[in-house]
C-alpha positions as CSV (number, residue, x, y, z in Angstrom):
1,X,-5.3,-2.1,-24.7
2,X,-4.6,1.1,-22.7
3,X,-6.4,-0.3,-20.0
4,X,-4.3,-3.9,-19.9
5,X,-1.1,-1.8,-20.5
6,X,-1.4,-0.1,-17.7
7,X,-2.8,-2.9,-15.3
8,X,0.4,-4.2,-16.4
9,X,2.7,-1.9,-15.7
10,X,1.5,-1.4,-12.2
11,X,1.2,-5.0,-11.6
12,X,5.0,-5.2,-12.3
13,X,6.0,-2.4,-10.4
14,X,3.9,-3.4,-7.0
15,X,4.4,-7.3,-7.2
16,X,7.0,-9.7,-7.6
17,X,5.0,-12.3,-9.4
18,X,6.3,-12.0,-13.2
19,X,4.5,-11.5,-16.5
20,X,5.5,-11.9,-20.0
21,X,7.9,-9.4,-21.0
22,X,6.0,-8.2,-24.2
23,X,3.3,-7.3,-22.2
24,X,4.9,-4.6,-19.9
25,X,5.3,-1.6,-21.3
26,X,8.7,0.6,-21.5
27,X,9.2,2.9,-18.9
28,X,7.6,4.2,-15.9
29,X,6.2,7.7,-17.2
30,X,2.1,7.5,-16.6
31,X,0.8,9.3,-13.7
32,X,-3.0,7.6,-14.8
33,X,-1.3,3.9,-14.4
34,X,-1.4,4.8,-10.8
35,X,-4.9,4.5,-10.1
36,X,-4.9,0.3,-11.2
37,X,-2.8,-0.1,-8.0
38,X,-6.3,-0.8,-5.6
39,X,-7.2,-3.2,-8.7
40,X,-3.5,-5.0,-8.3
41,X,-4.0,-5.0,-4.2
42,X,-7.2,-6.4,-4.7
43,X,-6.2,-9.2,-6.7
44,X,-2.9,-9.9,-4.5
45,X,-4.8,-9.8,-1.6
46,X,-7.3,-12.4,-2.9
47,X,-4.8,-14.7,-3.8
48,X,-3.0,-14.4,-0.7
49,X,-5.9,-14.7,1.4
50,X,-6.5,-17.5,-0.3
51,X,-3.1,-19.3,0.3
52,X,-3.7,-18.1,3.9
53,X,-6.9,-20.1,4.3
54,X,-5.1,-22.9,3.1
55,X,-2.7,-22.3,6.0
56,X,-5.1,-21.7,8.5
57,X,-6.9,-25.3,7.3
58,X,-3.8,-27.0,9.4
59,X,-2.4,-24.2,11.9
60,X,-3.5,-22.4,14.3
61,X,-4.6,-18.9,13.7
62,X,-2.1,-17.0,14.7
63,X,1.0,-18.6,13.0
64,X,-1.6,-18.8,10.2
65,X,-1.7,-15.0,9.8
66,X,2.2,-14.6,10.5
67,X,2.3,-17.3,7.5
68,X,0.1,-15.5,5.3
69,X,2.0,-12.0,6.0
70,X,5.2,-13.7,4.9
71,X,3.6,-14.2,1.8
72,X,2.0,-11.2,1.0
73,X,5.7,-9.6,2.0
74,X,6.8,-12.1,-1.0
75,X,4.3,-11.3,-3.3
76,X,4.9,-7.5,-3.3
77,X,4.2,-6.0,0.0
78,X,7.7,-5.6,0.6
79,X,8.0,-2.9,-1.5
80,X,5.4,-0.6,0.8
81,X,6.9,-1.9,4.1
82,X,10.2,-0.6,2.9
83,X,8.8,3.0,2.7
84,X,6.8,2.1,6.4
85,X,10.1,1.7,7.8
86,X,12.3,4.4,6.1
87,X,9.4,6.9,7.5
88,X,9.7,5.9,10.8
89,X,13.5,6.6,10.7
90,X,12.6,9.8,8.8
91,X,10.3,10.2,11.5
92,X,13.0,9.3,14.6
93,X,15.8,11.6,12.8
94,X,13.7,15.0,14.1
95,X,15.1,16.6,10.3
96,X,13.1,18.7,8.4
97,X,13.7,19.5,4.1
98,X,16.3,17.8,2.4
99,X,18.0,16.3,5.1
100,X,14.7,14.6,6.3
101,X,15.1,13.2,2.7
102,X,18.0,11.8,2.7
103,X,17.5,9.8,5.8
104,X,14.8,8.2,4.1
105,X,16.5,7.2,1.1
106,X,18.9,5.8,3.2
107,X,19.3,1.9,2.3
108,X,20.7,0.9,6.0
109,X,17.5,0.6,8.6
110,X,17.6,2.2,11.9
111,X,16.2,1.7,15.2
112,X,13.0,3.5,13.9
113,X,12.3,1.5,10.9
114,X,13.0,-1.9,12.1
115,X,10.7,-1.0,15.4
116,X,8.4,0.2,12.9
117,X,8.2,-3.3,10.5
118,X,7.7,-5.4,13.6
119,X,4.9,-3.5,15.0
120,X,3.8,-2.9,11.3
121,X,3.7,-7.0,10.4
122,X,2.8,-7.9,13.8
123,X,-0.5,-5.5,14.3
124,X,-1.4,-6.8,10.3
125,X,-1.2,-10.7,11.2
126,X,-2.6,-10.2,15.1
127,X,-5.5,-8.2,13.2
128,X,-6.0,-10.9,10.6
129,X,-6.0,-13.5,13.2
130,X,-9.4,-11.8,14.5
131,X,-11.2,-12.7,11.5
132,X,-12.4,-15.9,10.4
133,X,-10.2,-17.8,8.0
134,X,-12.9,-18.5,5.5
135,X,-13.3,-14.7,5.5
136,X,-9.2,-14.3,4.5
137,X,-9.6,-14.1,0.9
138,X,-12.1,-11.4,0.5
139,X,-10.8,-9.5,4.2
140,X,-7.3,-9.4,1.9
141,X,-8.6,-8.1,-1.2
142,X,-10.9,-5.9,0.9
143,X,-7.4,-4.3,2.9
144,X,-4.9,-4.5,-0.2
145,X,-7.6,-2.3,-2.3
146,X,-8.5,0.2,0.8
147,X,-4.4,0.7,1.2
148,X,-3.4,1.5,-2.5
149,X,-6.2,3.6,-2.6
150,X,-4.7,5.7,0.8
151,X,-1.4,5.6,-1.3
152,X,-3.5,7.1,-4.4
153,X,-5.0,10.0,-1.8
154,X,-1.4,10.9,-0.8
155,X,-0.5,11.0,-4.6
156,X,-3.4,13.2,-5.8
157,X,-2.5,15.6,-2.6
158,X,1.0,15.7,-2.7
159,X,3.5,17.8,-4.4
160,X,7.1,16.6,-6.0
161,X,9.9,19.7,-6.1
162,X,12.4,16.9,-6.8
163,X,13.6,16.2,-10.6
164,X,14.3,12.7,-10.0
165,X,12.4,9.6,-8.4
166,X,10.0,7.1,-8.6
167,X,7.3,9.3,-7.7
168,X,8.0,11.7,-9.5
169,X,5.0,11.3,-12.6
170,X,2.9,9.6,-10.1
171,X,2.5,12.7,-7.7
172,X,3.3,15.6,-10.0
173,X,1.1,14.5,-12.9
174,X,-2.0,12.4,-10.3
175,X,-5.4,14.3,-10.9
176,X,-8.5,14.1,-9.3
177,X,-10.3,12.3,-12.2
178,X,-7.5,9.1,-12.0
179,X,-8.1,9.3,-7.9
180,X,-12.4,8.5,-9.1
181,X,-11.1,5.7,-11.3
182,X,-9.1,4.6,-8.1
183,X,-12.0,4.0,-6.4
184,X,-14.0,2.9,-9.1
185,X,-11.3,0.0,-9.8
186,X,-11.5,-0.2,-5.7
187,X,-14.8,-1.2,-5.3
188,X,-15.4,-4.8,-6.1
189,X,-13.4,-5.7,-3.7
190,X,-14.8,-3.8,-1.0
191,X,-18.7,-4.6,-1.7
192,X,-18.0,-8.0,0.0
193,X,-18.4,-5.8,3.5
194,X,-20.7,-3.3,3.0
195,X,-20.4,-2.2,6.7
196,X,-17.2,-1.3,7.0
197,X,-17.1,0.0,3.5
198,X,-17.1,3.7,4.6
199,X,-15.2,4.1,7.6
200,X,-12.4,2.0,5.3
201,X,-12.4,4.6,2.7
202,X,-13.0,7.4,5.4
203,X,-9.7,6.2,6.8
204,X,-7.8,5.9,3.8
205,X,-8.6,9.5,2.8
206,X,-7.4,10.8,6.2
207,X,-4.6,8.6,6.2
208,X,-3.6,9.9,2.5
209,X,-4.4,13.3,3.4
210,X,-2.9,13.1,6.6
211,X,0.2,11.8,5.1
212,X,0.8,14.2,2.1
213,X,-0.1,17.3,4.3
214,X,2.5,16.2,7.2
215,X,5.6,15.6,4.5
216,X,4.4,18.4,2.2
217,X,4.9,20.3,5.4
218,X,8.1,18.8,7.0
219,X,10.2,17.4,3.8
220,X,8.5,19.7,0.9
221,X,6.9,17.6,-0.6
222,X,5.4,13.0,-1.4
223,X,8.2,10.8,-2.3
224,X,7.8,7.1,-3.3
225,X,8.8,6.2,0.6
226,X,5.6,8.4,1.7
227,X,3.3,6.7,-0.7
228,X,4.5,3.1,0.4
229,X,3.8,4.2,4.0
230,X,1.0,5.4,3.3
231,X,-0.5,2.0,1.8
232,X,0.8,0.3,5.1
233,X,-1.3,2.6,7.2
234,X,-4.7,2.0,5.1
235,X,-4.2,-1.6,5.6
236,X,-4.2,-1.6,9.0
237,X,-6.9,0.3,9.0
238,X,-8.8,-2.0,6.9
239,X,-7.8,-4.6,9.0
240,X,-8.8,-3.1,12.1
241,X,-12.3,-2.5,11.1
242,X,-12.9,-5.8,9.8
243,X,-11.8,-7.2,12.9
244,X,-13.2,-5.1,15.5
């Protein structure tokens, strides 16, 4: 039960696609819940990869992909693109600490942050377009469980001096045994490629250590924005390997 609990809770936090009410437990509060969120990638980028091949069955593949990102934006991604693009204005403000902070929870996008989701979405669909559309499903699952587990990296590194936030119990609480069950819950879905396997995983642990050392450094510590960001990047990593 523990284990469906907290599959649910992430599920609802990281997607948009509803379940029953009774089965999403009160509250927040459970640093462990974090590592389910490669198992929730996985599955939404399965399904979306699928809906995507459907797509690609009557378009070309280009506006395929661009279709299939549109959906995976609607299905949840949303939620980490949001924290791509308020880093990138973070990022463009040249602050430092608590002012570097407050850009980012800024709800109005800058010049950053809307450069940053264009080139963001675009690299993502022009990547996807490189690989076969029978290969979408499993390519999808593949990226959406190599990204939440960058985002799980940046948790287990970073720090959280602040007393409120989403992030809060993820990074404070986020130990190295829940990063192993990341991965553990990570790995179905990236068996399908066996190749690219461990440069995926090699880049998602540089890109999560990369960024929780930068923002530990420049803004004191991982907020919720750093950890969406942070799941962005190990997509398009993903992505890129697959393709290349």
């Amino acid at each position: 039960m523990t284990f469906l609990r907290r599959l649910a809770l992430q599920w609802a936090l990281l997607t948009r696609l509803p379940l029953p009410a009774s089965w999403v437990p009160p509250g927040l509060d459970d640093a462990p819940s974090l590592s389910w969120a490669p198992l929730v990638g996985g599955v939404l980028g399965l399904g979306t990869g699928a809906c995507g091949w459907l797509l690609a069955r009557s378009l070309p593949p280009l506006p395929a992909a661009w279709g299939t990102c549109g959906l995976y934006a609607l299905a949840g991604w949303a939620l980490h693109l949001d924290g791509w693009s308020d880093l990138a204005d973070g990022f463009g403000s040249g602050r430092r600490g608590e002012a570097l902070r407050e850009v980012m929870k800024d709800s109005r996008i800058g010049g950053f942050g809307a450069l940053a989701l264009v080139w963001g979405v675009g690299m993502w669909s022009l990547l996807l377009a490189q690989i076969p559309a029978s290969r979408w499903p499993l390519a999808l699952a593949f990226a959406g469980a190599t990204g939440r587990f960058a985002l799980c990296v940046a948790a287990w590194r970073g720090v959280y001096p602040w007393e409120s936030g989403m992030g809060r119990c993820f990074v404070r609480e986020y130990r190295g045994a829940h990063l192993a069950l990341a991965l553990l819950l990570a790995a179905p879905f990236l068996l399908p490629f066996p190749g690219g396997t461990p440069l995926s995983l090699c880049g998602a642990a540089l890109a999560g250590l990369g960024m929780a050392g930068a923002f530990n450094r420049r803004m004191g510590g991982v907020n919720g924005d750093v950890l969406g960001g942070t799941e962005v990047l190990g997509e398009l990593i993903a992505l890129g390997i697959l393709a290349s």
